[in-house]
C-alpha positions in Angstrom: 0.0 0.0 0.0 1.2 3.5 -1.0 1.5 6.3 1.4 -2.0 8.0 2.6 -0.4 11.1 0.8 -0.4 9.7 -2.6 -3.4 7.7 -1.7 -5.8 10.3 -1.0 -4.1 13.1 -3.5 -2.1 13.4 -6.6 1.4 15.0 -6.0 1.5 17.5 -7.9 5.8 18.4 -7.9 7.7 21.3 -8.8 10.9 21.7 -9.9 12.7 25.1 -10.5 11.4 25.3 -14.0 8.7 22.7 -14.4 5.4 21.7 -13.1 4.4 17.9 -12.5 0.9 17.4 -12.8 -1.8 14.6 -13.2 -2.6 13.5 -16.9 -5.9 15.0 -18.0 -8.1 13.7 -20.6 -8.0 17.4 -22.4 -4.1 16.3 -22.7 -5.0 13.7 -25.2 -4.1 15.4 -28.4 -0.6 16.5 -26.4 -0.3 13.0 -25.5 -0.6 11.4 -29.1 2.0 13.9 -30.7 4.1 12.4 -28.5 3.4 9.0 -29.1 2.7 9.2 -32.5 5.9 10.8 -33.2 8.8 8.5 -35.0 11.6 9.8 -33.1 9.6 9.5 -29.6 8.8 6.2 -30.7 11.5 4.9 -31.8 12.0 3.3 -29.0 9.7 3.7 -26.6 7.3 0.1 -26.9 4.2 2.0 -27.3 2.5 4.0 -30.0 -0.7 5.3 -31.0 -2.1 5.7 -35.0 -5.1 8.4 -33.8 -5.9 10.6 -31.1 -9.0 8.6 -30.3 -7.0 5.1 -29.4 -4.9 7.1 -27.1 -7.9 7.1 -24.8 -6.2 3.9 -24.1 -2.5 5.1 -22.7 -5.4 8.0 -20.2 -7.1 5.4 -19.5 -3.9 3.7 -18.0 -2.8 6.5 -16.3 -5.8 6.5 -14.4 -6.1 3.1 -13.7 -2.2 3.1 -12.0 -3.5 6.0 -10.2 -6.7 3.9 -8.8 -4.8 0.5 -8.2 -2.1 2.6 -6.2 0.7 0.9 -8.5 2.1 3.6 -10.2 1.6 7.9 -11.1 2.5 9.0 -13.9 3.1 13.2 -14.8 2.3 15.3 -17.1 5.8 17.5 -17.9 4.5 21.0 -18.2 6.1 24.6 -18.1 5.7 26.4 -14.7 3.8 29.3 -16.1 1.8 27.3 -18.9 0.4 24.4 -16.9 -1.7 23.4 -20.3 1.5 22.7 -22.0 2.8 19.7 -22.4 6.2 18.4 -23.0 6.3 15.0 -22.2 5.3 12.5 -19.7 7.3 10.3 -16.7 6.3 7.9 -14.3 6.9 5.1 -11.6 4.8 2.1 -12.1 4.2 -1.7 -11.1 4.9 -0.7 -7.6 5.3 -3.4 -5.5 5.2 -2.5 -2.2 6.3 -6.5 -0.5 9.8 -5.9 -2.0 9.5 -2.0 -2.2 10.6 -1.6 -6.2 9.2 0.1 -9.1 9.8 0.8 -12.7 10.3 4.2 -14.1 9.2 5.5 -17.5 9.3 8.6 -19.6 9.3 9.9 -22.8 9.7 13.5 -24.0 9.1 16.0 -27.4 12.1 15.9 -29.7 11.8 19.7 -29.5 12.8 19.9 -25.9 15.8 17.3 -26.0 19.1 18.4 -24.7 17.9 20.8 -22.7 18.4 19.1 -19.3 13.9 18.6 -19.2 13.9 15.2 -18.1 17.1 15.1 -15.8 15.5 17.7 -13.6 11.7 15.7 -13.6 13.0 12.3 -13.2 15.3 13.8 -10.4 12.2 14.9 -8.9 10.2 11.6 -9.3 13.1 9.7 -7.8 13.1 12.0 -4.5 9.1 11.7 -4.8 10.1 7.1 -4.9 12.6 6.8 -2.4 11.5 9.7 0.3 7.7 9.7 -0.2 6.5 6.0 -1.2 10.1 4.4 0.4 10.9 2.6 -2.1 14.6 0.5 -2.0 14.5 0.1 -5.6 13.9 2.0 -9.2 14.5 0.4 -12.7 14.2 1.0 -16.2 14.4 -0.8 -19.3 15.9 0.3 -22.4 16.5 -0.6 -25.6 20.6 -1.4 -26.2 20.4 1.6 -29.3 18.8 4.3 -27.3 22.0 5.7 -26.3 20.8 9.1 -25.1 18.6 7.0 -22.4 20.7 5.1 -21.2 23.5 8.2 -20.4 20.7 9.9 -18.7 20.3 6.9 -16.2 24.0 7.2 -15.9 23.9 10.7 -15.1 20.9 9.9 -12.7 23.1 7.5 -11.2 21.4 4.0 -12.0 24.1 0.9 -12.7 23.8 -0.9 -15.7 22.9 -4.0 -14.4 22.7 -6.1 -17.7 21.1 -7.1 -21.0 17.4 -9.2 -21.1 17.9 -11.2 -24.2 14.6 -10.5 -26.4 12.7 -9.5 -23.8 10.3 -7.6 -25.8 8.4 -7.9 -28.9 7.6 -5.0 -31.4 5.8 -5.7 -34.7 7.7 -9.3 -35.8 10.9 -8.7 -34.1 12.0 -9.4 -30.7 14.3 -7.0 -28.4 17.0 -6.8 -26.0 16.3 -4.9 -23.4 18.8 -3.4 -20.9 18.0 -2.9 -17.1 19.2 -0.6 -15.3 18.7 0.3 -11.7 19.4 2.9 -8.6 19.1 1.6 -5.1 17.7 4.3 -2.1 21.3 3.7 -0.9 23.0 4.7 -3.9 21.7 8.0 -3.4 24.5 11.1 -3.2 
């Protein structure tokens, strides 16, 4: 079971130049230009072919939200709270062994500019001091380079490679995990 704060409210984070903010169904059309866009998707395992079907991915949001296994934020400029850049998450909490997995994905538009290093950082404080969690993880695909640096940078070990893990389209993938213990925190 999650804390009673995330329980009985969303948290809402700040950082010093963006707001984190729950997912709103009037961000659906945001939502699918992100996830409709080739160089967001590229390797990220989900995409959308209409704004209607991604309904779906809101609906999923919500649903982590109501099960208590996972929050996901809406990446928005501090002064234009409408705006939306991107999106980043912890999800399948499991609160016997205290671990999560951590997503995110982001408009090519505001790459390189340091966006998700300062949210993530946030959603990490939010995992370990908030919700207690020993353990965060991600998977990413062995190609997406610029990923896996910003683990790196967020200070997650590379802790190997999941031979085809996943499946997209006809083709299976490797997947690398990587993952940053409470302890490992500076």
């Amino acid at each position: 079971m999650l804390t009673q704060s995330f329980a009985n409210a969303f948290p809402i984070r700040h950082t010093a130049r963006f707001l984190l903010r729950q997912i709103q169904a009037s961000d659906r059309a945001q939502i699918f230009a992100g996830l409709s866009n080739s160089r967001v998707i590229a390797y990220y395992g989900i995409s959308y072919t209409s704004e209607l079907a991604t309904q779906e991915q809101i609906d999923w949001y919500a649903y982590l939200e109501k099960t208590q296994t996972g929050c996901w934020w809406a990446i928005c400029d501090a002064h234009r709270p409408e705006k939306l850049f991107g999106a980043c998450g912890i999800y399948e909490i499991d609160s016997v062994n205290n671990n999560a997995e951590i997503g995110y994905w982001l408009l090519p538009e505001y790459w390189g500019f340091g966006v998700m290093h300062e949210c993530l950082l946030s959603i990490l404080h939010f995992a370990f001091d908030d919700l207690q969690l020993h353990r965060v993880h991600a998977e990413v695909e062995p190609a997406n380079i610029a990923s896996a640096k910003l683990l790196q940078k967020l200070g997650f070990v590379h802790e190997g490679r999941r031979r085809q893990i996943a499946r997209r389209e006809d083709a299976y993938l490797d997947l690398d995990l990587y993952a940053r213990l409470a302890s490992d925190r500076n």
